[in-house]
C-alpha positions in Angstrom: 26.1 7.2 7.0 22.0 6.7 6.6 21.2 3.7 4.9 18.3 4.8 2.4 17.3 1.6 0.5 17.7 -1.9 0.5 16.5 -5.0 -1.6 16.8 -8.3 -1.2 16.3 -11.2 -3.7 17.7 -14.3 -4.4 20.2 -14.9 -7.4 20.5 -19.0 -9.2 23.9 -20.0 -8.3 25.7 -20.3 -5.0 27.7 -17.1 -3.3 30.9 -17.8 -4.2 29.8 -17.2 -8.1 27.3 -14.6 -7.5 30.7 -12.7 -5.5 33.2 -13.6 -8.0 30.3 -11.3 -10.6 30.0 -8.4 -8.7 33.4 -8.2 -7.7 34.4 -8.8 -11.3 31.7 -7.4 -13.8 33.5 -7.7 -16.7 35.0 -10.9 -16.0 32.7 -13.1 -19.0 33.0 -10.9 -21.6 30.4 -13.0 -23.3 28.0 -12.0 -20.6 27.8 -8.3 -20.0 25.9 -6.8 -16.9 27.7 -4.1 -15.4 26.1 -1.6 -18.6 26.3 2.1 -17.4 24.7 5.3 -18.1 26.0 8.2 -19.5 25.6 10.1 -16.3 26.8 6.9 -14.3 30.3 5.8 -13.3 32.2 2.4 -12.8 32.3 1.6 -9.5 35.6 1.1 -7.5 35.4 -2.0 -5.2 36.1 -1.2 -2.1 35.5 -4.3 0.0 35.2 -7.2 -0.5 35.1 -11.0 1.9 34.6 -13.9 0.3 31.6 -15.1 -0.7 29.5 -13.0 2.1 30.4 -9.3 1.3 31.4 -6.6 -1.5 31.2 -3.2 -0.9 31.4 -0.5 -4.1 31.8 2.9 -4.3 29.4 5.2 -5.9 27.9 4.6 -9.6 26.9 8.5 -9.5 29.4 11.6 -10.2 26.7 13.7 -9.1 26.6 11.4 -5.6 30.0 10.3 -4.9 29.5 9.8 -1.1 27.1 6.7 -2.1 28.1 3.4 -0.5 26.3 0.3 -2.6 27.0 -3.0 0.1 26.2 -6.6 -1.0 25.5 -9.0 1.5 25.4 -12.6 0.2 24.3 -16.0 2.1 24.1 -19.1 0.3 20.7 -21.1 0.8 18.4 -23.3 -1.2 18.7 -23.0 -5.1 21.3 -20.3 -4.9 22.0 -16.8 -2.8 20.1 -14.9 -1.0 21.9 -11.6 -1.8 20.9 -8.0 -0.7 21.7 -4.7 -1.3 22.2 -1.7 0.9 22.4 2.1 -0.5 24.4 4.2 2.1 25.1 8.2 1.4 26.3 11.2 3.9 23.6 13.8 5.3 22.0 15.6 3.8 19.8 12.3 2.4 18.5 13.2 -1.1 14.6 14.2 -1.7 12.0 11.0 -2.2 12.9 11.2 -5.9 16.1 10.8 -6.6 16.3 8.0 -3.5 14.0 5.9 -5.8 15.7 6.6 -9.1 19.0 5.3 -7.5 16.9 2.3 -5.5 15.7 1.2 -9.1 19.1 2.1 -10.9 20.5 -0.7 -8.1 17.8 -3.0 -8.3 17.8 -3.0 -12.1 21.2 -4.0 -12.3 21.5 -6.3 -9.8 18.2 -7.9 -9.9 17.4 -7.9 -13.4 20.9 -7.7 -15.4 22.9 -9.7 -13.3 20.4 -11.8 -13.0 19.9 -12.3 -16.6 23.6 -13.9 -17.4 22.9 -16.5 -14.6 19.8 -17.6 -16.9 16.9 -16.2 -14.9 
């Protein structure tokens, strides 16, 4: 399966939390992240090793052989966490590899992101 993006940043608190919020969106209902689309699914979790590694399936009907993989590593003033977007030949066109790249990083990097206070 080709990998076809990847981001890394880091996120305020340590893995453990930043794991526990991925693997559990909806877990502070006072702090919403996981806010889909209308042409955008939920996620199933798929794997998940705690605090270094969650693994969803796809957030697109329209692209259910997407993998979304979340490596996490704790370091100074938080995680270092990145994100891998895996999907079965054929790859999509330029285009819709960057509109799911920003869907991904928009969520992750800004949303989630957000409820941690940053």
């Amino acid at each position: 399966m080709p990998e076809i993006a990847r981001r890394r940043r880091s996120q305020p608190p340590p893995p453990h939390v930043v794991h526990q919020a991925i693997i559990e969106p909806d877990r502070d209902p006072t702090r919403p992240w996981l806010i889909l689309r209308d042409d955008e699914q939920r996620p199933t979790l798929l794997d998940s090793v705690e605090p270094n590694l969650v693994v969803w399936s796809s957030l697109w009907p329209w692209r259910p052989d997407a993998l979304i993989r979340f490596d996490l590593t704790g370091g100074p003033g938080g995680t270092a966490l990145q994100w891998m977007l895996f999907v079965d030949d054929p790859v999509p066109d330029d285009e819709v590899v960057a509109h799911m790249r920003k869907r991904i990083d928009e969520l992750i990097n800004a949303d989630l992101r957000f409820t941690f206070g940053q």
